[in-house]
DOLUM-679042 format. One record per atom (N, C-alpha, C): atom name; x, y, z; residue in one letter. Coordinates in steps of 0.05 Angstrom, whole numbers. Layout:
<nodes>
   name     east    north       up   resn
     CA        X        Y        Z      a
...
</nodes>
This chain:
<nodes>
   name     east    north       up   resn
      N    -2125     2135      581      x
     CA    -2131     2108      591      x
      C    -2111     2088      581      x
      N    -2101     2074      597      x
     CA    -2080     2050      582      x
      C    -2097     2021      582      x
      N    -2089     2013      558      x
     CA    -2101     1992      545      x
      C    -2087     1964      558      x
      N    -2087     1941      559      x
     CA    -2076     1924      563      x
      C    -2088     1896      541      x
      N    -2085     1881      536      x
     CA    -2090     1869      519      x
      C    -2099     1837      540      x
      N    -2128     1831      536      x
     CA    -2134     1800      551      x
      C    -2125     1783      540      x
      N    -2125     1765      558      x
     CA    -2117     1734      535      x
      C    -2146     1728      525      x
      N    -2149     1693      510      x
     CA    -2163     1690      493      x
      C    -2167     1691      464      x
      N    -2142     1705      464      x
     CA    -2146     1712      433      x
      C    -2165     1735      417      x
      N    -2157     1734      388      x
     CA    -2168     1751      377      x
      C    -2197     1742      352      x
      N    -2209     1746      340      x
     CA    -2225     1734      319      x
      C    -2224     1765      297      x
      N    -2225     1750      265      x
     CA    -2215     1773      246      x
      C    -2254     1763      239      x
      N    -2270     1782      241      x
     CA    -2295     1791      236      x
      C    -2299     1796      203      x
      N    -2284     1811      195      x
     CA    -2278     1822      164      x
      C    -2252     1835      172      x
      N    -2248     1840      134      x
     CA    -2219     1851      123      x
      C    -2211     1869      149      x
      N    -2226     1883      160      x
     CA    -2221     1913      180      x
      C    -2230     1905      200      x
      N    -2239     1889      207      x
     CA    -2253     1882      233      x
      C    -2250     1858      250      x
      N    -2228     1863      268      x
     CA    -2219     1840      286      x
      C    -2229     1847      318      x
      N    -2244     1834      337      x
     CA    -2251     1830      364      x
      C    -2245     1811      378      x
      N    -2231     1820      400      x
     CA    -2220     1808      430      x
      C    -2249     1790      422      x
      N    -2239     1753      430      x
     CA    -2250     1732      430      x
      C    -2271     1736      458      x
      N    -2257     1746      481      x
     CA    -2273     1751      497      x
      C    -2284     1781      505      x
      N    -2314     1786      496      x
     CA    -2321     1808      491      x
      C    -2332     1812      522      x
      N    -2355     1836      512      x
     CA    -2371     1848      548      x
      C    -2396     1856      544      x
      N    -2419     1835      546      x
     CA    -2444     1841      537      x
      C    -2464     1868      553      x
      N    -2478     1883      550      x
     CA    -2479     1916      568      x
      C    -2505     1907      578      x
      N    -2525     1886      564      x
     CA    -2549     1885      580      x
      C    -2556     1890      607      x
      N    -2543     1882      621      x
     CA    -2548     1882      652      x
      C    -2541     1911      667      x
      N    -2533     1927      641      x
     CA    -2527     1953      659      x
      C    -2558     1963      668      x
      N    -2576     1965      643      x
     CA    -2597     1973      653      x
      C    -2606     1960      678      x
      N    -2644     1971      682      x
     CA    -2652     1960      715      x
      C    -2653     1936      718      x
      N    -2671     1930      735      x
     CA    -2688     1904      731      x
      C    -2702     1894      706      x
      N    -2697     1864      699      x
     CA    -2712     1862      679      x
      C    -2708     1873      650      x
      N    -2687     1885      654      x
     CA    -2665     1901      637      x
      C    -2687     1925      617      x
      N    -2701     1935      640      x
     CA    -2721     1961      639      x
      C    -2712     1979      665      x
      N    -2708     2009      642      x
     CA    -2701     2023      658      x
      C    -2684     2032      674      x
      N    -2676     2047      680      x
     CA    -2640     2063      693      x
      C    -2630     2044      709      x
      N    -2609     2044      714      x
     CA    -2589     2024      729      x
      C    -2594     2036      757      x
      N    -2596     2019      786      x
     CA    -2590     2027      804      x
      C    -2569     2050      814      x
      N    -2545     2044      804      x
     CA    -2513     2059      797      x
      C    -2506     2073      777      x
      N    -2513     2087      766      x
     CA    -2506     2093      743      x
      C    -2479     2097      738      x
      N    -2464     2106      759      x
     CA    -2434     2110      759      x
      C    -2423     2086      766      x
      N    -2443     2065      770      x
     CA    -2423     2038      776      x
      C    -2429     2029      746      x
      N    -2450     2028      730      x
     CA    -2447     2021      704      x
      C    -2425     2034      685      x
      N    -2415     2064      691      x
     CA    -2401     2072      673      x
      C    -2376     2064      684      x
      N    -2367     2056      706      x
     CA    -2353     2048      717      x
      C    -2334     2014      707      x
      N    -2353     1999      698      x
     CA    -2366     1969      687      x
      C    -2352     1974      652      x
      N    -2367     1990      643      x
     CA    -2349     1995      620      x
      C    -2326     2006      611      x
      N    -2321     2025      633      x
     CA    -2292     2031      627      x
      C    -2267     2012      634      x
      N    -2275     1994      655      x
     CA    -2263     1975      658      x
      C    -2260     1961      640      x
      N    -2271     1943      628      x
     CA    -2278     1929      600      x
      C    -2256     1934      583      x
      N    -2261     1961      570      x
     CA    -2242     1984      557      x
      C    -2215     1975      561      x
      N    -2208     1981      590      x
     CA    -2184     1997      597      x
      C    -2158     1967      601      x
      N    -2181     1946      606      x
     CA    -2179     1915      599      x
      C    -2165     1898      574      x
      N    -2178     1923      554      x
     CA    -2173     1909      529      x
      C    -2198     1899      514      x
      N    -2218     1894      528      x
     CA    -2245     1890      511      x
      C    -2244     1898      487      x
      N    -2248     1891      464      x
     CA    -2258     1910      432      x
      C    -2280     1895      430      x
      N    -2301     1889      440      x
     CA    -2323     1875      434      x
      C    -2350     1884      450      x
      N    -2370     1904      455      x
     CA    -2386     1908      470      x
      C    -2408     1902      456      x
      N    -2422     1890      463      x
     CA    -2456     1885      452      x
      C    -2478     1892      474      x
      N    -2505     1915      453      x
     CA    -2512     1918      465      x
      C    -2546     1918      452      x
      N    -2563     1939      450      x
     CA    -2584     1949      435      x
      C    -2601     1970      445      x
      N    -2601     1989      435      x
     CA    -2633     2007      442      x
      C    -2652     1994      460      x
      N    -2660     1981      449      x
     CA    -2679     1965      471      x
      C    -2678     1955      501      x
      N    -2647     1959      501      x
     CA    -2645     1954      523      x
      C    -2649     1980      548      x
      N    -2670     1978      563      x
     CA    -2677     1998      581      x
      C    -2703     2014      578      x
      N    -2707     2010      545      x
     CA    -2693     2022      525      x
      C    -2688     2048      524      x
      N    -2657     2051      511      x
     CA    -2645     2074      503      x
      C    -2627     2081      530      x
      N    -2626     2063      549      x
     CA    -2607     2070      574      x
      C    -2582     2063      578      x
      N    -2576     2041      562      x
     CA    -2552     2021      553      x
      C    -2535     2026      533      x
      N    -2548     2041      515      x
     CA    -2538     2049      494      x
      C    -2527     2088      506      x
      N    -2543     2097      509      x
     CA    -2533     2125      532      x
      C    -2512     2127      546      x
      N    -2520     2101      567      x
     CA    -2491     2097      578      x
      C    -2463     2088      573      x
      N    -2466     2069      554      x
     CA    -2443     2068      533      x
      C    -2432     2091      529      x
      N    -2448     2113      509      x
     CA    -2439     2138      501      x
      C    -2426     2156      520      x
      N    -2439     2155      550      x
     CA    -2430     2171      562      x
      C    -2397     2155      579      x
      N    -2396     2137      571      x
     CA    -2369     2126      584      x
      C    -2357     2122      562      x
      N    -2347     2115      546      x
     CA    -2332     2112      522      x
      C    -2327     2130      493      x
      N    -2346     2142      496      x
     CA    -2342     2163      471      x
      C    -2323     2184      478      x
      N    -2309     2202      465      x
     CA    -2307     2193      436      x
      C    -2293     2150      434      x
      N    -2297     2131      423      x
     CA    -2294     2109      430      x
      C    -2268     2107      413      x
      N    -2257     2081      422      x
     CA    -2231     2078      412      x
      C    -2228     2073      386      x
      N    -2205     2067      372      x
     CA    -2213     2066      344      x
      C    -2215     2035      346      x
      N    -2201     2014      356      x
     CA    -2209     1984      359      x
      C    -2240     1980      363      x
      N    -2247     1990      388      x
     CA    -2275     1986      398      x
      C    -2300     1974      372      x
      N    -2314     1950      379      x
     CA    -2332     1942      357      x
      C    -2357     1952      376      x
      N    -2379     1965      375      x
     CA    -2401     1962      385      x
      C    -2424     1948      363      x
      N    -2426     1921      387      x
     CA    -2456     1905      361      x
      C    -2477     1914      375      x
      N    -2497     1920      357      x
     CA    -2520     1927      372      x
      C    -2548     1905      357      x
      N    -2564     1896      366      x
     CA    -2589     1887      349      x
      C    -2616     1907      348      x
      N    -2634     1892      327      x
     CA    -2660     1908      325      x
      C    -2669     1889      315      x
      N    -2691     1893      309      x
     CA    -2721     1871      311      x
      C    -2743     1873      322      x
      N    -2737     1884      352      x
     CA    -2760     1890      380      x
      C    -2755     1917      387      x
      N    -2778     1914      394      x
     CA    -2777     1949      407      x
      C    -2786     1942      443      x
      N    -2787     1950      460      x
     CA    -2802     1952      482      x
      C    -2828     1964      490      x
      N    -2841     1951      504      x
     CA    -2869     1979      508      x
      C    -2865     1985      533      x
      N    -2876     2008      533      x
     CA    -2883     2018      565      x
      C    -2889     2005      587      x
      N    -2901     1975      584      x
     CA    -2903     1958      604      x
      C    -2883     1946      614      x
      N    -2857     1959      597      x
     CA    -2841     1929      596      x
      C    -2829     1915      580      x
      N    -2859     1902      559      x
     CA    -2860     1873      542      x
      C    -2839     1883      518      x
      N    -2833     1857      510      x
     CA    -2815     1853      494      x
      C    -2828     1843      460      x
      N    -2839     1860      439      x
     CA    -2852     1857      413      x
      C    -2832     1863      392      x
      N    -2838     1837      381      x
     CA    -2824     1840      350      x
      C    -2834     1858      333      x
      N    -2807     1865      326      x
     CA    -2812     1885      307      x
      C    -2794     1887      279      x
      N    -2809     1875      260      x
     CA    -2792     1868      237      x
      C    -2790     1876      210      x
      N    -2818     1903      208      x
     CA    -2835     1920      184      x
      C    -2802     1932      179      x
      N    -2798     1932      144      x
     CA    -2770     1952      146      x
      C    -2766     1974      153      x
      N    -2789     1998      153      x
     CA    -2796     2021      159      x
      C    -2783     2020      191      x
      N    -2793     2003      201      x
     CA    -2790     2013      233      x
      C    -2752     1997      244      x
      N    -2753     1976      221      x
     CA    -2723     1971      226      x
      C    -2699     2001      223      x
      N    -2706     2000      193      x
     CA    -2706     2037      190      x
      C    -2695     2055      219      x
      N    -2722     2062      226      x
     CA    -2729     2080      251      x
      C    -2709     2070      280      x
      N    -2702     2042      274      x
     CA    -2686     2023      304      x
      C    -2658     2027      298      x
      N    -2644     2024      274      x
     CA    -2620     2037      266      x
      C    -2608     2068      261      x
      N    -2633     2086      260      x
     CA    -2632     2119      269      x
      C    -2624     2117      301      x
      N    -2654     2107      321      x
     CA    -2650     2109      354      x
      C    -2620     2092      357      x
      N    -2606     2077      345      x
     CA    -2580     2069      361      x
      C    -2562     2095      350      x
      N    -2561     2090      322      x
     CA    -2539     2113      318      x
      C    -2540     2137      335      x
      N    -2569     2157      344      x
     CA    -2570     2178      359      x
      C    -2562     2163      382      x
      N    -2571     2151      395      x
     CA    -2561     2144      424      x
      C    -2530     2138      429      x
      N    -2523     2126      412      x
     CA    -2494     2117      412      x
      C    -2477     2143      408      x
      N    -2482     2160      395      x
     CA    -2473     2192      387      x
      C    -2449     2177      358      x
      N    -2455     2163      337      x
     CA    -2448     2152      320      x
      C    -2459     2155      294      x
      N    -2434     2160      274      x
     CA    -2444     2164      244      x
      C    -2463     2141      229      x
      N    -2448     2114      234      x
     CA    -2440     2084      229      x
      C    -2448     2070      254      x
      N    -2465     2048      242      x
     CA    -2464     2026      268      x
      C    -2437     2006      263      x
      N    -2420     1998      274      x
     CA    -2400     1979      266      x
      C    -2416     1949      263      x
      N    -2434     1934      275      x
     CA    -2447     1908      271      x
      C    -2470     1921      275      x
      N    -2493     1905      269      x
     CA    -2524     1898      275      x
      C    -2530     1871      264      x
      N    -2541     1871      292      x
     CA    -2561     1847      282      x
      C    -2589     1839      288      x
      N    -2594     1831      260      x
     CA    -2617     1824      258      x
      C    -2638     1805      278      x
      N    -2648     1803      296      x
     CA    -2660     1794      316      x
      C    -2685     1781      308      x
      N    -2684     1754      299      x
     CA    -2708     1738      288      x
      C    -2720     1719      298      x
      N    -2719     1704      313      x
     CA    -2738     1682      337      x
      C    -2744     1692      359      x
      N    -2757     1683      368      x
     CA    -2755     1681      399      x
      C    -2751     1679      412      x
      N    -2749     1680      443      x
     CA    -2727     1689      464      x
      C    -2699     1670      478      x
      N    -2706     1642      462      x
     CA    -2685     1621      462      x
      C    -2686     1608      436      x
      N    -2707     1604      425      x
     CA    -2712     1592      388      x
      C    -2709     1596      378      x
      N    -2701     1591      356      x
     CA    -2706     1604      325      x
      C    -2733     1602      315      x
      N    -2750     1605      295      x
     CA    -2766     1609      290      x
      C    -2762     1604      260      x
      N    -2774     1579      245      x
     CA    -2767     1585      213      x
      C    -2798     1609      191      x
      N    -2782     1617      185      x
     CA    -2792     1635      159      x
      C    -2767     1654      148      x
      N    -2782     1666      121      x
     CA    -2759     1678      109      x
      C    -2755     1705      124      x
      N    -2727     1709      121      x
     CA    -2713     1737      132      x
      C    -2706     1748      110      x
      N    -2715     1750       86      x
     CA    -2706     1763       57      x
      C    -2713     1796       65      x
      N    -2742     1800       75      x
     CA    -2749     1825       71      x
      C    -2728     1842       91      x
      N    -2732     1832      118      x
     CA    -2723     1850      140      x
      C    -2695     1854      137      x
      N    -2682     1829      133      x
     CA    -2651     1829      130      x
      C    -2643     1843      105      x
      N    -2656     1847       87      x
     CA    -2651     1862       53      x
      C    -2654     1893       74      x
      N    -2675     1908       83      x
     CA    -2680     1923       90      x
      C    -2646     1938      107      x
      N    -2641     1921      121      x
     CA    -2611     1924      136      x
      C    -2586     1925      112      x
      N    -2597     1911       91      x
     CA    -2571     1900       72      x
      C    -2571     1940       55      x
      N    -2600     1948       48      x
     CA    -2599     1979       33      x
      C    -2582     1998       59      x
      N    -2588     1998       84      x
     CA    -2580     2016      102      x
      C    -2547     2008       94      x
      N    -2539     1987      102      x
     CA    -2517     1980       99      x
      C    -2502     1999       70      x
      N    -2508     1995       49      x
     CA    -2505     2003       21      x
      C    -2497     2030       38      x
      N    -2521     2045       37      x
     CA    -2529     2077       52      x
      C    -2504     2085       75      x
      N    -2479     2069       75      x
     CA    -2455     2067       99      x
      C    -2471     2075      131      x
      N    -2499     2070      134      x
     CA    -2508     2074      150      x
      C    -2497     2051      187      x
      N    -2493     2028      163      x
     CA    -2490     1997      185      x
      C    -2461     1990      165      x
      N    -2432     1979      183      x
     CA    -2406     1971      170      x
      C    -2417     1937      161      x
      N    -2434     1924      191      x
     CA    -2420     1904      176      x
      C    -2453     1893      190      x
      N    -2460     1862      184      x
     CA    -2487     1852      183      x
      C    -2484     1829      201      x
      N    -2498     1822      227      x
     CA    -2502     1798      233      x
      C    -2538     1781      242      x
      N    -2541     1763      252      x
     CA    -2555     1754      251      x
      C    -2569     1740      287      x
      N    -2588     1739      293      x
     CA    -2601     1730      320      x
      C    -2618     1712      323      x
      N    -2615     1693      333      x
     CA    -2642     1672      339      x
      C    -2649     1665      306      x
      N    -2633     1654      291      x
     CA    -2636     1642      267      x
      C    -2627     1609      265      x
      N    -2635     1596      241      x
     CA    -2630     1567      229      x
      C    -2610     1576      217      x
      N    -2597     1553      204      x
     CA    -2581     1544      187      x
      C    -2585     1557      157      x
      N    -2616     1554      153      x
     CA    -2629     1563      127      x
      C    -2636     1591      129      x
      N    -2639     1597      151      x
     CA    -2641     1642      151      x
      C    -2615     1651      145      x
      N    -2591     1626      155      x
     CA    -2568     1640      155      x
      C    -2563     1640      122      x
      N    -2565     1625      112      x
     CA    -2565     1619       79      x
      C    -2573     1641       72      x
      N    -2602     1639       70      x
     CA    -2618     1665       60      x
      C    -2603     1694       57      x
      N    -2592     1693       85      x
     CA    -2592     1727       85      x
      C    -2566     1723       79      x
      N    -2536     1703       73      x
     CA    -2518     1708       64      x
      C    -2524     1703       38      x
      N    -2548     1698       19      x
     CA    -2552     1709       -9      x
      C    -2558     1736       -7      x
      N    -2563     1750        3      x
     CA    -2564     1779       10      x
      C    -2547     1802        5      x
      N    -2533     1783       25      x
     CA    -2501     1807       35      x
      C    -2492     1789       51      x
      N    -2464     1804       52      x
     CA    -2442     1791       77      x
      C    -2462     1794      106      x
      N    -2454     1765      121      x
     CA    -2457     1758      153      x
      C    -2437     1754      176      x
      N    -2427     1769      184      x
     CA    -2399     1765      196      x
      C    -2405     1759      217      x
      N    -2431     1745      238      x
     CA    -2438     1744      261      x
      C    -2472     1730      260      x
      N    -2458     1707      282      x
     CA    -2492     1695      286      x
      C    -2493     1700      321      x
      N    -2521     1701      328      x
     CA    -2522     1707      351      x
      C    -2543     1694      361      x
      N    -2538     1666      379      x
     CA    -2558     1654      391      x
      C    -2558     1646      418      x
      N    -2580     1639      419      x
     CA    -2586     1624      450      x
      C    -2567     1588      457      x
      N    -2546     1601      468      x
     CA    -2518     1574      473      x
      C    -2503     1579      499      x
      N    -2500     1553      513      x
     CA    -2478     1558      523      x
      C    -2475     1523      535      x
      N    -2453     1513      561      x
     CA    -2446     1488      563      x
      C    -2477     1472      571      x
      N    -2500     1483      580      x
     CA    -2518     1462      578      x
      C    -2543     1469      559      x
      N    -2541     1488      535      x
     CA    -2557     1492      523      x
      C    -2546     1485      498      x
      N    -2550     1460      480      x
     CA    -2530     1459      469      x
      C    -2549     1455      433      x
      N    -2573     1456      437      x
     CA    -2586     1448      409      x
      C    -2581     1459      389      x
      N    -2557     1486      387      x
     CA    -2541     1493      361      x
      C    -2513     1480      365      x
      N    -2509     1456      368      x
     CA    -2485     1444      366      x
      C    -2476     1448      332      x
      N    -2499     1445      317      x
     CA    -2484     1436      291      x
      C    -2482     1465      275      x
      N    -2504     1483      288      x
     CA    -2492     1504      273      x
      C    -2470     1520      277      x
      N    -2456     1518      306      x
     CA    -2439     1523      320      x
      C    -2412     1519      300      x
      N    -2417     1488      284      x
     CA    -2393     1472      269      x
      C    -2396     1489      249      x
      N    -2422     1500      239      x
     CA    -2429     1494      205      x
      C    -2421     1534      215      x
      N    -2418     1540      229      x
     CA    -2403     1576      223      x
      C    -2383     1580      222      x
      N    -2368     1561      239      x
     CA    -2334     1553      249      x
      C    -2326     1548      211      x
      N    -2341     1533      194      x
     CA    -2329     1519      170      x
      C    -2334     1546      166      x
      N    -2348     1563      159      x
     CA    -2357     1583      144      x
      C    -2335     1618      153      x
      N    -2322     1614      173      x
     CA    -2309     1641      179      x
      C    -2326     1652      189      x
      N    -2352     1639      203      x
     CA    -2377     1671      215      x
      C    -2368     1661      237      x
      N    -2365     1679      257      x
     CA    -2364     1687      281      x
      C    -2389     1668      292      x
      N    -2393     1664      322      x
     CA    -2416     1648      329      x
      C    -2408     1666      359      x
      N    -2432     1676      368      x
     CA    -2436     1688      390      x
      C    -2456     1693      409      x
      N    -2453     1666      432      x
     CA    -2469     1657      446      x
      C    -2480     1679      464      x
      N    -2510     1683      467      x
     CA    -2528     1698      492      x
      C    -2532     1684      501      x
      N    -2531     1692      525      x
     CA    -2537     1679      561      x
      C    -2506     1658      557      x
      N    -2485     1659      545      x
     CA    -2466     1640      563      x
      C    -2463     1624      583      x
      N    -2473     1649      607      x
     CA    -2474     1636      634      x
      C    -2503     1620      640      x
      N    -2518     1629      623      x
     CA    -2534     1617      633      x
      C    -2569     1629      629      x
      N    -2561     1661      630      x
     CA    -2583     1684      635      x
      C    -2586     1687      659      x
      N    -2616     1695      663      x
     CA    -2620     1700      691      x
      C    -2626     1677      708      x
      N    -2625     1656      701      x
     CA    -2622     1628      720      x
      C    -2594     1618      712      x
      N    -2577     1625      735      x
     CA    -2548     1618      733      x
      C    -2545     1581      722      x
      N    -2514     1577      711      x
     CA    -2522     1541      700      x
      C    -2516     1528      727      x
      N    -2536     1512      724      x
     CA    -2531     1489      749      x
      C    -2523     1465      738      x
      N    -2501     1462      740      x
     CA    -2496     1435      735      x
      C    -2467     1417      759      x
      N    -2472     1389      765      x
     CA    -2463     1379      785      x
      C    -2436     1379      769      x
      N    -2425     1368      747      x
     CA    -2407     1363      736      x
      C    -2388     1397      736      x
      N    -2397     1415      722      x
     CA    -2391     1444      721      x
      C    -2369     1448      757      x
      N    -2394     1441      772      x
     CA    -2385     1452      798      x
      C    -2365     1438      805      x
      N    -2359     1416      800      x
     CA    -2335     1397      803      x
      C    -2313     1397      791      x
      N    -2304     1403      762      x
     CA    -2295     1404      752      x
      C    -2275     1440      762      x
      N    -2294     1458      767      x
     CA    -2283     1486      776      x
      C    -2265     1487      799      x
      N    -2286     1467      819      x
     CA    -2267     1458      853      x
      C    -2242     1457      843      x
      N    -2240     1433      827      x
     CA    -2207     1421      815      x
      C    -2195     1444      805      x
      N    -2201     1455      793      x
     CA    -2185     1481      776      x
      C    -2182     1503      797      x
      N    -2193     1499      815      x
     CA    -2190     1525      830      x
      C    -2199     1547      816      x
      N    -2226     1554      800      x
     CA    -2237     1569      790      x
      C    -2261     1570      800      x
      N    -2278     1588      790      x
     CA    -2316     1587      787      x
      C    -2327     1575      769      x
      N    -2343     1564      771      x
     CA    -2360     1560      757      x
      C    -2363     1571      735      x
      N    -2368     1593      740      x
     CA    -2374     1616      707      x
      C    -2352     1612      697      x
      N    -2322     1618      706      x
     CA    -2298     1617      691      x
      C    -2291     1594      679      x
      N    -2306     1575      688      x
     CA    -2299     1541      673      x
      C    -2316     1549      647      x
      N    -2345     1551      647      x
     CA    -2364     1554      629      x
      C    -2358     1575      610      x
      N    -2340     1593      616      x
     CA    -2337     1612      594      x
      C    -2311     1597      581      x
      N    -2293     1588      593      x
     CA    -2262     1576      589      x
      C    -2271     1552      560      x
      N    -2294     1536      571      x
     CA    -2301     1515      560      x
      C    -2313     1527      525      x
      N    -2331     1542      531      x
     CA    -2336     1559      500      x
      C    -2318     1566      487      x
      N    -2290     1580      495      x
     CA    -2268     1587      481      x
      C    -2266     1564      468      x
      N    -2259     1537      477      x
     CA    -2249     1526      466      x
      C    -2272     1503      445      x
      N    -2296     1508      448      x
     CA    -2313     1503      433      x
      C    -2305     1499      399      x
      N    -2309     1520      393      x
     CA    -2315     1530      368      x
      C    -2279     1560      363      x
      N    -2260     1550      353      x
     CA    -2240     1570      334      x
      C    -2261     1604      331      x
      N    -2282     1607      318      x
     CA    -2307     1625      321      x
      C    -2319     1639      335      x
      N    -2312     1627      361      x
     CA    -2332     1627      385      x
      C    -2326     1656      393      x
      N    -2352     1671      394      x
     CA    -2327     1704      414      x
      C    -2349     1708      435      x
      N    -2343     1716      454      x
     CA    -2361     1719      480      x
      C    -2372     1744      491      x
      N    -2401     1745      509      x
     CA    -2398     1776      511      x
      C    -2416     1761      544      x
      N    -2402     1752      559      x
     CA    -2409     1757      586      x
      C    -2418     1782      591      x
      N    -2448     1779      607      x
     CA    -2454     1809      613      x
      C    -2452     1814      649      x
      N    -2448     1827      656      x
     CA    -2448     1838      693      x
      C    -2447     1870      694      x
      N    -2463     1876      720      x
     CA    -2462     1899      725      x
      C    -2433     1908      741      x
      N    -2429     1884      750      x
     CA    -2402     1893      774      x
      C    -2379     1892      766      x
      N    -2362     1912      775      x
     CA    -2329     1909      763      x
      C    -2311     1881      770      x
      N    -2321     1869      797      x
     CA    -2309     1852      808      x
      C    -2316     1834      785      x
      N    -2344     1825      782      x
     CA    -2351     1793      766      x
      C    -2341     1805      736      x
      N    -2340     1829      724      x
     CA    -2325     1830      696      x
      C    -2297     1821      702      x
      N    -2275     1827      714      x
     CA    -2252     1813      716      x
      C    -2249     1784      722      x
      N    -2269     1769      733      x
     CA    -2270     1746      747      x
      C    -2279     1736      709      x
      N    -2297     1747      702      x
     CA    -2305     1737      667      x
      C    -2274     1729      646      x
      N    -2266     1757      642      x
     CA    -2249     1765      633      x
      C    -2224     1745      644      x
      N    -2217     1740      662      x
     CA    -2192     1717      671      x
      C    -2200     1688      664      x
      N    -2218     1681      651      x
     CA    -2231     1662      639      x
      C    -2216     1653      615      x
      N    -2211     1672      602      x
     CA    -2194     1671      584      x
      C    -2169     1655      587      x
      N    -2148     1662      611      x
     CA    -2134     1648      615      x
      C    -2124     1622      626      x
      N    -2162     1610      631      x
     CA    -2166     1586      646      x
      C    -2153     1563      622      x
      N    -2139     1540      630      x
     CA    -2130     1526      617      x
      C    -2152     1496      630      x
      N    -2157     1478      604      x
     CA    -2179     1462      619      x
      C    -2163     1434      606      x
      N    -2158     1421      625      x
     CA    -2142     1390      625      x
      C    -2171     1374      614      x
      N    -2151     1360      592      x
     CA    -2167     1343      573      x
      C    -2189     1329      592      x
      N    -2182     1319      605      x
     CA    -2200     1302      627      x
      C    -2224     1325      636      x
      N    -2222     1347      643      x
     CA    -2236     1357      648      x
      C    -2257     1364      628      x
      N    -2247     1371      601      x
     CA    -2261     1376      571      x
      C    -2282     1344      574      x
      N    -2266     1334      577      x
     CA    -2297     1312      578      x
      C    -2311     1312      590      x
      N    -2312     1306      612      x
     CA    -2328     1321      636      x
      C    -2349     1336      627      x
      N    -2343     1363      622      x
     CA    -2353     1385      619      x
      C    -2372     1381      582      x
      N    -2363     1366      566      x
     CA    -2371     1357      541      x
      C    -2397     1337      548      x
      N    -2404     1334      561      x
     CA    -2421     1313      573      x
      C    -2454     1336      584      x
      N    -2440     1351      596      x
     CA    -2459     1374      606      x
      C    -2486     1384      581      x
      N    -2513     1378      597      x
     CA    -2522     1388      566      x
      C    -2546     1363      553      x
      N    -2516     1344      552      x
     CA    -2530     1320      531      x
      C    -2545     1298      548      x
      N    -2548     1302      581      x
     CA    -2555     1288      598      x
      C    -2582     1297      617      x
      N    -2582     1285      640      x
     CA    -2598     1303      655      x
      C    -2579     1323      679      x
      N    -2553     1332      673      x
     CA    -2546     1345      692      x
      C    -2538     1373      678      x
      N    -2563     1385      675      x
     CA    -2561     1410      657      x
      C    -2573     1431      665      x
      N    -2565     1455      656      x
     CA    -2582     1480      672      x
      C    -2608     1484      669      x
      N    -2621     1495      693      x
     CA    -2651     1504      691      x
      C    -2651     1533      666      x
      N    -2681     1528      649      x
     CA    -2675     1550      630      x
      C    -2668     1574      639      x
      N    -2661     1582      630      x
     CA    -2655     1619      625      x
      C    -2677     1638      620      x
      N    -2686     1654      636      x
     CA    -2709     1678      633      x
      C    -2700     1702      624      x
      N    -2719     1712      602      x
     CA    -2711     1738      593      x
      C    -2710     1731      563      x
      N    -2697     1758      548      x
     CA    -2684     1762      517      x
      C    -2662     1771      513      x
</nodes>
């Protein structure tokens, strides 16, 4: 497979661990509802090798997703995986049979959620995990000492390389970097969801990585009048403004657009090389803090 290298840049994670700024989030390989087998399955494996063959070193994904179908299919398209390749995966929730989406935070069963990725993934080592602590756009305050310590012994155990964090404050992030090293926060962000503006700054000061879910938006694409105007002029999409615009957010910022299709992963991925005229950065800096902002996002 030949490699090519995207633009965007690079981000140094730790001493050993550097990821393409613009990553490739795997959620959407699963079904509907991101339960259950992919319509295509060969168009999902298809989705990732592209990614790969792109230059991606950044895939995020979890067990839970499908669960255990996302993480399968990974394995069965990428393994043996490259030696760049980062796969992040989270735990916290498990799925039930209905569907529903339950926290799950006892260490025992965090335990049991870092066994099911490593077997699924066909992996010694997880390279990231993260810890998955609010709810499905919030954070949620209480302490993360137990669950995240619980990750910090596996870690010890060379079970997990390196530690990040999900749907957390400012003060979880504290917490659990008295713990152990955090080389990754992972929240609910993107140009009209903007209520981690400051922690966005306060990870950028700190060297952690900051890595927005739902970018685009989730499953209610961003609507915004300004967005759509601003893309016309550039002769881009929409999404490619909205991802272009995060690059330049946050020095930190690394991305994991998720799509099932090969076409909209390249259309992501050339995002990277979108250049956005100062005039436009305002524009688009405005999005968010007004009423011309996206309808929420459904899902986790």
């Amino acid at each position: 497979m030949t490699t090519t290298t995207i633009s965007g840049g690079v981000l140094r994670l730790a001493d050993d661990v550097i990821i393409t700024r613009m990553g490739y989030g795997a959620m959407q390989l699963a079904g509907p509802n991101v339960f259950g087998p992919p319509r295509d399955p060969e168009q999902a494996v298809a989705v990732l090798r592209e990614a790969v063959a792109r230059g991606v070193t950044h895939v995020d994904t979890s067990d839970y997703y499908g669960p255990v179908v996302v993480n399968r299919l990974i394995r069965r398209a990428l393994h043996p995986y490259p030696d760049d390749l980062v796969i992040a995966t989270k735990v916290g929730s498990r799925r039930m049979p209905d569907g529903r989406w339950v926290q799950s935070l006892h260490p025992e069963d965090l335990a049991a959620q870092v066994h099911d990725n490593l077997r699924n993934l066909g992996v010694d080592a997880l390279d990231l995990v993260n810890l998955r602590v609010g709810g499905l756009h919030e954070a949620v305050e209480g302490s993360v000492a137990e669950a995240f310590g619980a990750l910090a012994e596996l870690r010890e155990q060379g079970l997990i390389r390196h530690l990040g964090l999900s749907t957390v404050t400012a003060s979880q992030l504290r917490e659990a970097r008295s713990i152990a090293p955090v080389v990754a926060v992972q929240n609910f962000y993107n140009l009209a969801q903007r209520a981690d503006d400051a922690l966005v700054d306060l990870v950028a000061a700190e060297g952690v990585a900051f890595v927005p879910y739902f970018p685009l938006g989730g499953f209610s694409p961003l609507q915004s009048t300004k967005l759509r105007d601003v893309a016309v002029r550039l002769e881009a999409t929409p999404q490619q403004v909205a991802l272009a615009w995060l690059l330049r957010r946050s020095p930190t910022m690394a991305l994991i657009p998720g799509t099932s299709s090969v076409a909209h992963l390249r259309e992501n991925l050339a995002a990277a090389d979108l250049e956005l005229p100062a005039d436009a950065l305002a524009e688009l800096d405005l999005v968010g803090v007004g009423d011309d902002a996206a309808r929420p996002a459904q899902g986790a």
